[in-house]
N, C-alpha and C positions, 0 to 999 in steps of 0.2 A: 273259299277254302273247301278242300274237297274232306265233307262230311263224315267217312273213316276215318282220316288221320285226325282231325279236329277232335274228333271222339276216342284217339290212341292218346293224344294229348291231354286230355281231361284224364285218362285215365292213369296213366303214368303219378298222377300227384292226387289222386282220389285219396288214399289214407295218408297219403305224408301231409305234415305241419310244419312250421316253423322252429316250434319247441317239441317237446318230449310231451307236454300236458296242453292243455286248449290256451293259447295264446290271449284268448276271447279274454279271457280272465281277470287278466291285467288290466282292463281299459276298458271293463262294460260291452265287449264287441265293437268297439266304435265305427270299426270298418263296416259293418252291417248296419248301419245305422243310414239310411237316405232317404232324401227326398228328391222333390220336383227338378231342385236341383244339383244331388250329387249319383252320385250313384259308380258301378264298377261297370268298364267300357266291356262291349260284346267285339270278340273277335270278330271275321269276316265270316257271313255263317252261321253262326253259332245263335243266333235269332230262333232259329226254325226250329231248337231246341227246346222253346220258350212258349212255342205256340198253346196257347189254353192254359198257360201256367195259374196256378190259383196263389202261390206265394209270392208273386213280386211282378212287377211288367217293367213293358221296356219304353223309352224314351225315345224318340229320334230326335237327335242333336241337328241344329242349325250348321256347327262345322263339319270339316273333313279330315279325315286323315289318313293319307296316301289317295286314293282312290274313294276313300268310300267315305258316305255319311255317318257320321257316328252313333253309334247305337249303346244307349245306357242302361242297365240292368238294375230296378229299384226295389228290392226288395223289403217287405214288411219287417225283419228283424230278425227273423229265425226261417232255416231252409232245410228241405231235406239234402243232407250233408251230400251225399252223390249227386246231386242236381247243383252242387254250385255252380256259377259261371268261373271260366278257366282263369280271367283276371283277378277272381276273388283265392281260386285254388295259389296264384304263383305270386298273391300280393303278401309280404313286401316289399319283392321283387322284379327287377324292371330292367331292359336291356338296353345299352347306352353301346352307342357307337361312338369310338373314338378312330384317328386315323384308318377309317373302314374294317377295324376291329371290332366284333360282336363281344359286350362287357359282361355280366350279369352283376346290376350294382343293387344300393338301395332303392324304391321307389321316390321320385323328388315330390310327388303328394300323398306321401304317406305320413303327412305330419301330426295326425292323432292316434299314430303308432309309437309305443312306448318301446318297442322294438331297435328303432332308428338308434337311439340311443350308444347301442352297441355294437353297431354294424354289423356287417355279413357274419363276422367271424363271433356274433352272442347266436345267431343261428344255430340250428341243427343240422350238421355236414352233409346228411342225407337229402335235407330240403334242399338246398343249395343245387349239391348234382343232380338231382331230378328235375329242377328248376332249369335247370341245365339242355339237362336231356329233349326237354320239353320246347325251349328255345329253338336250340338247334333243325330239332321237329318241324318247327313251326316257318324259321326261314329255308325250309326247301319247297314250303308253297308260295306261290307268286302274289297272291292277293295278302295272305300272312306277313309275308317278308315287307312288301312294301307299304301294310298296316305300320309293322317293327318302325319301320325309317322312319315314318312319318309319326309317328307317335314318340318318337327321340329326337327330332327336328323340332316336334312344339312343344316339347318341353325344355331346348335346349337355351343357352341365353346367348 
């Protein structure tokens, strides 16, 4: 991914939230919550963001998706909020391909998100189309896009 727009996309959802108030709230942060073995996936890239980080490291994953090795971001519990990783800015959100249509749905492993509950539409409209934005963003890069695919093929049944 080429490291501006990576960096446009981060920013685009830098203050937006899901809800009106910290979502964290509801559920103890449970999304921030990982270990050895969970953690929020690192775009294509977006590592070299990470480098020296003193809040959390990264994993390299045994699988692939699309092209790349998978790379997991584990953070201690608490980050500085501009420095999230961009999976954690646009989760509980996830882009689902159906008949070669780009979706923006729920996340299918966001299930200690008390969120899910109410789908897109208990969301914040803003979040949504930023989520959006950011999407779009993201598949007009080649390493991005075919991260997208492949990360909606393994999850898909």
């Amino acid at each position: 991914m080429n490291i501006p727009n990576l960096e446009l996309a981060r920013s685009i959802l830098l203050d937006e939230t899901p809800l009106a108030h910290d979502c964290g709230s509801l559920c103890g942060a449970a999304c921030c919550q990982g270990n050895d073995h969970t953690g929020m996936l690192l775009f294509p890239g977006e590592e070299t963001l990470y480098e020296g980080c003193t809040f959390g490291r990264i994993l390299i994953g045994k699988e692939t998706i699309g092209q790349q090795k998978t790379r997991v971001f584990v953070c201690r519990g608490t980050c500085p909020r501009e420095q999230r990783p961009l999976s954690c800015r646009l989760f509980p959100l996830f882009l689902r391909f159906r008949d070669g249509v780009p979706r923006v749905r729920l996340d299918p492993r966001a299930h200690m998100c008390p969120l899910r509950r109410y789908g897109i539409a208990g969301l914040k409209q803003s979040f949504v189309e930023r989520a959006e934005e950011v999407y779009n963003l993201l598949l007009q890069d080649e390493d991005c896009a075919d991260f997208l695919h492949g990360l909606d093929r393994a999850f898909s049944l």
